[in-house]
C-alpha positions as CSV (number, residue, x, y, z in Angstrom):
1,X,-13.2,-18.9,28.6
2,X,-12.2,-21.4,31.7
3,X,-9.6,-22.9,29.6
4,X,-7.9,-19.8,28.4
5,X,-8.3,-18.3,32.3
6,X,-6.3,-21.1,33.0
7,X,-3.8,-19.7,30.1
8,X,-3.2,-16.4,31.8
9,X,0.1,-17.6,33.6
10,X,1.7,-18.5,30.9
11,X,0.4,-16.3,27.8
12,X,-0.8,-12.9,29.8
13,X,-4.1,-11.7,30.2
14,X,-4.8,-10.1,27.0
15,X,-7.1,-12.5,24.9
16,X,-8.4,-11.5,21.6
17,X,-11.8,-13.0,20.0
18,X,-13.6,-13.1,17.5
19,X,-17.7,-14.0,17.8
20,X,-17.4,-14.5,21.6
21,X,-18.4,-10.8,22.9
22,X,-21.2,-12.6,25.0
23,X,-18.5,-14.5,27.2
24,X,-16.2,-11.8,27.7
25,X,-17.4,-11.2,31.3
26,X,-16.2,-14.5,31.8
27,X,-12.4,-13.7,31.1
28,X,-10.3,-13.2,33.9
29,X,-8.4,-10.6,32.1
30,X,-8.7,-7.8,29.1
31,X,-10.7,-9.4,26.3
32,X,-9.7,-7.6,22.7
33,X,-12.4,-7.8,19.9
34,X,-16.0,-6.5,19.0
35,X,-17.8,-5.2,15.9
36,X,-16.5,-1.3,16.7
37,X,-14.2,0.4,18.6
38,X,-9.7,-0.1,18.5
39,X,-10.2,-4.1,18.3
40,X,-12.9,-4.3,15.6
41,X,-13.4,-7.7,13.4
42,X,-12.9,-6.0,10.6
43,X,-9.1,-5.9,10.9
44,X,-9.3,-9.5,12.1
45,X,-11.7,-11.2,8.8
46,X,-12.0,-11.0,5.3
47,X,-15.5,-10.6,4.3
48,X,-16.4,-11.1,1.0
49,X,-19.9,-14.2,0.3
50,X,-18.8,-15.5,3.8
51,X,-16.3,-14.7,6.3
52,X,-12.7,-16.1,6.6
53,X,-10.0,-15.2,9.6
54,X,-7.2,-13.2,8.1
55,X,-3.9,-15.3,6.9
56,X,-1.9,-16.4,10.4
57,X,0.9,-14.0,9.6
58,X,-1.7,-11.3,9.4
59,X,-3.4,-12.5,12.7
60,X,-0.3,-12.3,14.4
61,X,0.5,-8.4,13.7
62,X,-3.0,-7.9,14.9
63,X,-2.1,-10.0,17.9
64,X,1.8,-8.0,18.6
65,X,-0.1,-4.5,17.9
66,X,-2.9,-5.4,20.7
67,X,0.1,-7.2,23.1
68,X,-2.2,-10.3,23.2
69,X,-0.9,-14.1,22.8
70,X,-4.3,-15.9,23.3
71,X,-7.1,-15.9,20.6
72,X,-10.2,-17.6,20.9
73,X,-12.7,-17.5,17.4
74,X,-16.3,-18.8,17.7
75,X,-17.0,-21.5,15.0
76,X,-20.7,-21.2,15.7
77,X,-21.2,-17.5,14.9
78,X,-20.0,-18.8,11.0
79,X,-16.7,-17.7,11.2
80,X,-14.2,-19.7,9.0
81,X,-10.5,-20.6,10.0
82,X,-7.8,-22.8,8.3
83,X,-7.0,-24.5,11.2
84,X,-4.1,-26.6,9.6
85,X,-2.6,-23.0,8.1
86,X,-2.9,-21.5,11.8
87,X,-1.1,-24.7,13.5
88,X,2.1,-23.3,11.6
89,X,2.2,-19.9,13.7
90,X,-0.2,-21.1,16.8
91,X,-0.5,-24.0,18.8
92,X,-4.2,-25.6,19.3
93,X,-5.2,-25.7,22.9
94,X,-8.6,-26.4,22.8
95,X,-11.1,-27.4,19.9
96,X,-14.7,-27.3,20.5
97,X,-17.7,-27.4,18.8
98,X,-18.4,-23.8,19.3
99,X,-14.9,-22.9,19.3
100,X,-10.8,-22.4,18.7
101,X,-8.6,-21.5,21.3
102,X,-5.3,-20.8,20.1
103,X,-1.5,-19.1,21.5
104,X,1.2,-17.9,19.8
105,X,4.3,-19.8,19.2
C-alpha cells in the first residue's frame, strides 16, 4: 500500500484489489474490491477448482467502469494472475512475495 500511496500523483486515488481488504486502511485514497457490495471479486476472478484473475482486457473494463488505474492482487490469499499476459495492458510496479501492484498503460 506505501508503494501505490506513492502512485496517487500520477494514476489517481482510486485503487482496486483483490485479497488485500485487510490493508485497505492503509490506502491513502478510495480502495475498490471486497467479497460483496458494487466492487465484488466476482466480477474481477474466474472461479472454477482454483481461482484465476479475469483476462487483462476484461480487468481493464472493470478498471474504466470503477475510474481506477492502480490494481494491487494478493498472491498469498491464492489468487492466480498471468503476469506475462497482464504486462501487455499493465506495467509492473512492484512484485512481492505477497503481492502485484500493477497501472494501466
Amino acid at each position: 500500500m506505501q508503494h501505490a500511496n506513492q502512485l496517487i500523483p500520477q494514476y489517481g486515488n482510486r485503487l482496486l484489489q483483490v485479497g488485500f481488504e485487510n490493508a485497505v486502511f492503509f490506502y491513502n485514497g478510495i480502495v475498490i474490491g471486497d467479497w460483496f457490495g458494487p466492487g465484488s471479486y466476482r466480477q474481477m476472478m474466474q472461479c472454477t477448482d482454483e481461482c484465476r484473475l479475469i483476462a487483462p482486457e476484461a480487468m481493464r473494463e472493470v478498471m474504466v467502469r470503477h475510474n481506477a488505474r492502480t490494481l494491487l492482487v494478493n498472491l498469498k490469499e491464492g489468487s492466480k494472475i498471468d503476469l506475462p499476459a497482464y504486462q501487455l495492458d499493465f506495467t509492473l510496479q512492484q512484485l512481492t512475495p505477497d503481492g502485484v501492484l500493477l497501472t494501466l498503460k
